[in-house]
N, C-alpha and C positions, 0 to 999 in steps of 0.2 A: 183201363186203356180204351182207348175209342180209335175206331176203325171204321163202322159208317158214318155214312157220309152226314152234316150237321142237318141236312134237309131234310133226312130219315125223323118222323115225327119221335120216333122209337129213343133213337140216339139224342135228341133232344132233350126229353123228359131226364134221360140217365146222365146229361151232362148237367144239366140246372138242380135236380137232383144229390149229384158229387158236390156241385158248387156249394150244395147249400147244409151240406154236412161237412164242408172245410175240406173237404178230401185231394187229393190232388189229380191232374188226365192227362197220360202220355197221350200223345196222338203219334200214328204209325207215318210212314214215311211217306204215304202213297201212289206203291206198287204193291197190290194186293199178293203179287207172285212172292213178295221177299216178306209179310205178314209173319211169319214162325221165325223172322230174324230178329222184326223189332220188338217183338216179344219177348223173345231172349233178352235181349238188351232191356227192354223196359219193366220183364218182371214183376205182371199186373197182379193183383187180389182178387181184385175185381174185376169183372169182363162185362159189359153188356153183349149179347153175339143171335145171331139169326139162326135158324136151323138149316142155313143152308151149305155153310163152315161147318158143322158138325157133319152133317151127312158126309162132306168129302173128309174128312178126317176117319171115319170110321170105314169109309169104302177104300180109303188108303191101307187101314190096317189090314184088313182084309184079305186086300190084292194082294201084302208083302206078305204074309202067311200061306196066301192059297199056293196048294203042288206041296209044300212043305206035311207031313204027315203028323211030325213030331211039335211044328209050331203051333198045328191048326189045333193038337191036342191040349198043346199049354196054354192056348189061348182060350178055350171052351173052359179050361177047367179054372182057370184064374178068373173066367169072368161069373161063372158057377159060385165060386168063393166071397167072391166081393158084393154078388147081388145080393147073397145070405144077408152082407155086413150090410148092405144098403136098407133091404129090409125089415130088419133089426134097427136101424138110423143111427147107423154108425160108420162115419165120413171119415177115413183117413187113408194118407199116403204112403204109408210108413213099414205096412206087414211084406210079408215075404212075396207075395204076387208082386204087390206095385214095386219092386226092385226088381224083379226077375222078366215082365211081361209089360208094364204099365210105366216103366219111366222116363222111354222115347215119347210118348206121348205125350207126358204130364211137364217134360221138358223143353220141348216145341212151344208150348203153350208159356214158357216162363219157368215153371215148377214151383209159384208160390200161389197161384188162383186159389180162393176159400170159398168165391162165391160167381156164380154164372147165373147173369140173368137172359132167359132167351124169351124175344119178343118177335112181333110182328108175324108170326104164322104158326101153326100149329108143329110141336115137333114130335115126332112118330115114337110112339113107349120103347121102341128096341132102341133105338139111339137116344134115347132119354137113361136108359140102363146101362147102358154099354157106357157114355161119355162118364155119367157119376160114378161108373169102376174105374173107370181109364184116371179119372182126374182126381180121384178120393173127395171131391168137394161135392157142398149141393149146388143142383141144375136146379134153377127153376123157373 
């Protein structure tokens, strides 16, 4: 799915790229505010995406957990669980965290992503961890 903009040298490379592995590129509606719609709808694999879409996605989760005592716990402990399985290199969506804690996220996103590629700026290791729990895919 492609979402920056064609001038982004970034998004460029990842569309010439697709084009040249036969693949096919939704392109989003462009209202970035309705972005987790056309997602939905378009149901990407593949992502090219900035680290600046993940930081708000993480500081989203965040917000709706914070005050909450019991979510803030299931959320520490699911993401405790899944780094073990990240760091062992084992990507999947399917155990009991990612249906209990991780499937509003993984389903905003589409809920079929395998692979994220993030360019253009450095992305910070805690949101490098956190999105490959959230998404059971590899970030890289």
């Amino acid at each position: 799915m492609s979402f920056l903009p064609l001038a982004h040298m970034f998004e460029r490379c990842c569309v010439a790229a697709m084009f040249m592995a036969g693949a096919r590129i939704g392109f989003f509606g462009g209202d970035i505010r309705k972005l987790s719609d056309d997602m939905k709808v378009l149901k990407p694999t593949l992502i090219p995406c900035v680290p600046r879409l993940f930081n708000r996605i993480q500081d989203k989760v965040y917000t709706m957990v914070k005050g909450n005592r019991l979510k803030e716990w299931l959320l520490k402990k699911a993401l405790a669980a899944k780094q073990r399985e990240v760091d062992a290199g084992i990507f999947r969506n399917n155990g009991f965290w990612d249906k209990l804690v991780f499937k509003n996220v993984r389903e905003n996103m589409g809920g079929n992503l395998r692979l994220v590629v993030v360019g253009s700026a450095p992305l910070a290791p805690n949101v490098l961890n956190f999105m490959q729990c959230a998404l059971g895919c590899l970030v890289s």
